[in-house]
C-alpha positions in Angstrom: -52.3 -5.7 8.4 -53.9 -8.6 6.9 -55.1 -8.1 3.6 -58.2 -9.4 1.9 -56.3 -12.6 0.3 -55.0 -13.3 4.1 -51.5 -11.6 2.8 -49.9 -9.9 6.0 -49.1 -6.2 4.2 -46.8 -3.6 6.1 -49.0 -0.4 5.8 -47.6 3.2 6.5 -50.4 5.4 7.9 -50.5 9.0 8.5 -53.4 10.7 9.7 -54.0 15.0 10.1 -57.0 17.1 11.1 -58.3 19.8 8.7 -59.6 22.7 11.5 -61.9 25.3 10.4 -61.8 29.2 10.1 -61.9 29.7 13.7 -59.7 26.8 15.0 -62.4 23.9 15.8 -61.8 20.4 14.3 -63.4 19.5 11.2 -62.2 16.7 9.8 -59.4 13.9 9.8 -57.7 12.8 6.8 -55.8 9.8 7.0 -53.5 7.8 3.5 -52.4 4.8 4.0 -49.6 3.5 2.3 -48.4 0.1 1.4 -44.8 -1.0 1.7 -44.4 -4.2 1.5 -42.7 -4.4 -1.3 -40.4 -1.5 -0.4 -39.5 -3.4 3.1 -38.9 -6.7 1.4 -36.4 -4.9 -0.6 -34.7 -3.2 1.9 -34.5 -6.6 3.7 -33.5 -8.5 0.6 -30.5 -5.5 0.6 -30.0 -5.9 4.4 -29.5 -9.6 4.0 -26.8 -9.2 0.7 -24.6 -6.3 3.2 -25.0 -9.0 5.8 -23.6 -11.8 3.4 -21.0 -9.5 1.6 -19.5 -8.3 5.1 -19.0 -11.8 6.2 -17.3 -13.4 3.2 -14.9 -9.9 3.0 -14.3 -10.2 6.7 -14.0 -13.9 7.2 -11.3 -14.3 4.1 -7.8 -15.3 5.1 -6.5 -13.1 2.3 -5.5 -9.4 2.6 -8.8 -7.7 0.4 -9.9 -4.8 -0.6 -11.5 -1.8 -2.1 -10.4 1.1 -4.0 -11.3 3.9 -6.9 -9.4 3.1 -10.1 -7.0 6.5 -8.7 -5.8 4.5 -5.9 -8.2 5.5 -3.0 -9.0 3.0 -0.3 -12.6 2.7 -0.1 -11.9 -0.4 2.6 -9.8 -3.0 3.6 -11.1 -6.3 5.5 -10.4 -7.5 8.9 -7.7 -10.2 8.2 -5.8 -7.0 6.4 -6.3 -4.1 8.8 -5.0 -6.4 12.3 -1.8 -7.7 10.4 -1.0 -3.7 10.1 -2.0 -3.2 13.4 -4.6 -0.5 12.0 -8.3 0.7 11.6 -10.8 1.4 8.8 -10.1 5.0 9.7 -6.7 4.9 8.7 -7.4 3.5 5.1 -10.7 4.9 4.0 -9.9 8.0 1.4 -6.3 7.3 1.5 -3.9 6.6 -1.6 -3.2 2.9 -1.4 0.5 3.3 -1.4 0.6 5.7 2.0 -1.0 2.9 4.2 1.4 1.2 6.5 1.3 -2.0 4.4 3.7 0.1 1.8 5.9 1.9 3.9 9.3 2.1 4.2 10.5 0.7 0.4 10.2 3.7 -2.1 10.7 1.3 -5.0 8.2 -0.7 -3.5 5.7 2.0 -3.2 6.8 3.4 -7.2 6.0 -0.1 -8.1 2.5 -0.1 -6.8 1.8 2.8 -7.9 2.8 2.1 -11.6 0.4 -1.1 -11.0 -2.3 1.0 -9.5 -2.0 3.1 -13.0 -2.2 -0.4 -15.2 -4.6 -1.6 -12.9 -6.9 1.4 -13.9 -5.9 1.0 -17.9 -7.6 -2.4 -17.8 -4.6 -4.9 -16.9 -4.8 -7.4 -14.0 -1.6 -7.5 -12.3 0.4 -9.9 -10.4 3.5 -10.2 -8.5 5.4 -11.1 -5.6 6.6 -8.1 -3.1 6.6 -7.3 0.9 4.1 -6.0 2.9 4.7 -4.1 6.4 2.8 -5.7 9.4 2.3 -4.2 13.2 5.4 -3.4 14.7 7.9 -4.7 12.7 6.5 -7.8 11.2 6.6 -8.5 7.4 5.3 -10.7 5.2 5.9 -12.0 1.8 2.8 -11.5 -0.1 1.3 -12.8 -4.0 0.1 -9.8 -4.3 -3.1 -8.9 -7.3 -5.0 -5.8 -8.7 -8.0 -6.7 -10.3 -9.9 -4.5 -12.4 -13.7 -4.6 -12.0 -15.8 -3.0 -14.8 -18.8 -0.9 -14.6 -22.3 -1.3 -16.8 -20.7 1.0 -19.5 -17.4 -1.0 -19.5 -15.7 1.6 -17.9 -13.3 0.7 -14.4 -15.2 1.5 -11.5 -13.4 -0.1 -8.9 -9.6 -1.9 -8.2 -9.5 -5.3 -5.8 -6.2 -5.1 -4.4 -5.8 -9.1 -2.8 -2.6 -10.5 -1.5 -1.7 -13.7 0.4 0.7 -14.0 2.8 3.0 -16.7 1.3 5.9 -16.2 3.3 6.6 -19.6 5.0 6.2 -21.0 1.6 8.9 -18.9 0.5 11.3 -19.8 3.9 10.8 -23.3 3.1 12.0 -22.8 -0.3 15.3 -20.8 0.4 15.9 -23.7 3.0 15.3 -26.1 0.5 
């Protein structure tokens, strides 16, 4: 509606009828509502999803999101095609049983002991291999990044890694 100022306000309305003793109509009461404010929000929130999902999705980097115990929350795009895999397969999940990990136990005891760090605080850094679709692998700069709540307490991990592998070819040849 159009308020008195000329503001356009987004109004909820709900109307009922009051009946009397022997079922006739009496009256109608109606409330109306504004939620404007309450719509902008969920806009304004709408718009940040929109923006957030874009950047994660769009990165070249392998990114993603888990509980400081090592549960995949989610992984982006770029990450989940070069496994060959779907959200479904990494949401809830321990980090260290999705595809990326397989097939090296140390490599797997290793991330786990940098999940564990990860979760006491430390940022963590190193070089390892990462399984791809089929039987594709890549060499990876691999991070966990600790992210802190309001109470300085770790709320989330950022596991990130880029694919550095032809850098690493080109090196050995070299």
């Amino acid at each position: 509606i159009r308020a008195g100022d000329s503001a356009i306000r987004i109004i909820h309305s709900q109307a009922s009828v009051l009946f009397d003793s022997v079922g006739a109509p009496q009256k109608i009461v109606g409330v109306i509502q504004d939620i404007t404010d309450r719509k902008q929000a969920e806009d304004a929130l709408r718009q940040s999803e929109e923006r957030f999902r874009a950047i994660f999705n769009s990165s070249f980097q392998f990114t993603g999101l888990m509980m400081p115990d090592g549960t995949m929350i989610e992984a982006n795009q770029t990450a989940l095609d070069f496994a060959g895999i779907t959200m479904e397969d990494v949401k809830g999940r321990p980090f260290w049983e999705i595809r990326w990990w397989q097939g090296d136990e140390k490599r797997v005891e290793q991330l786990k002991d940098a999940v564990r760090r990860a979760a006491g605080g430390e940022f963590i850094r190193y070089e390892t291999e990462m399984q791809g679709a089929s039987d594709t692998k890549a060499i990876i700069d691999f991070s966990l990044k600790p992210v802190y709540g309001k109470s300085d307490e770790i709320t989330l991990l950022i596991p990130e890694g880029r694919d550095i592998t032809v850098i690493k070819h080109a090196e050995e040849e070299r």
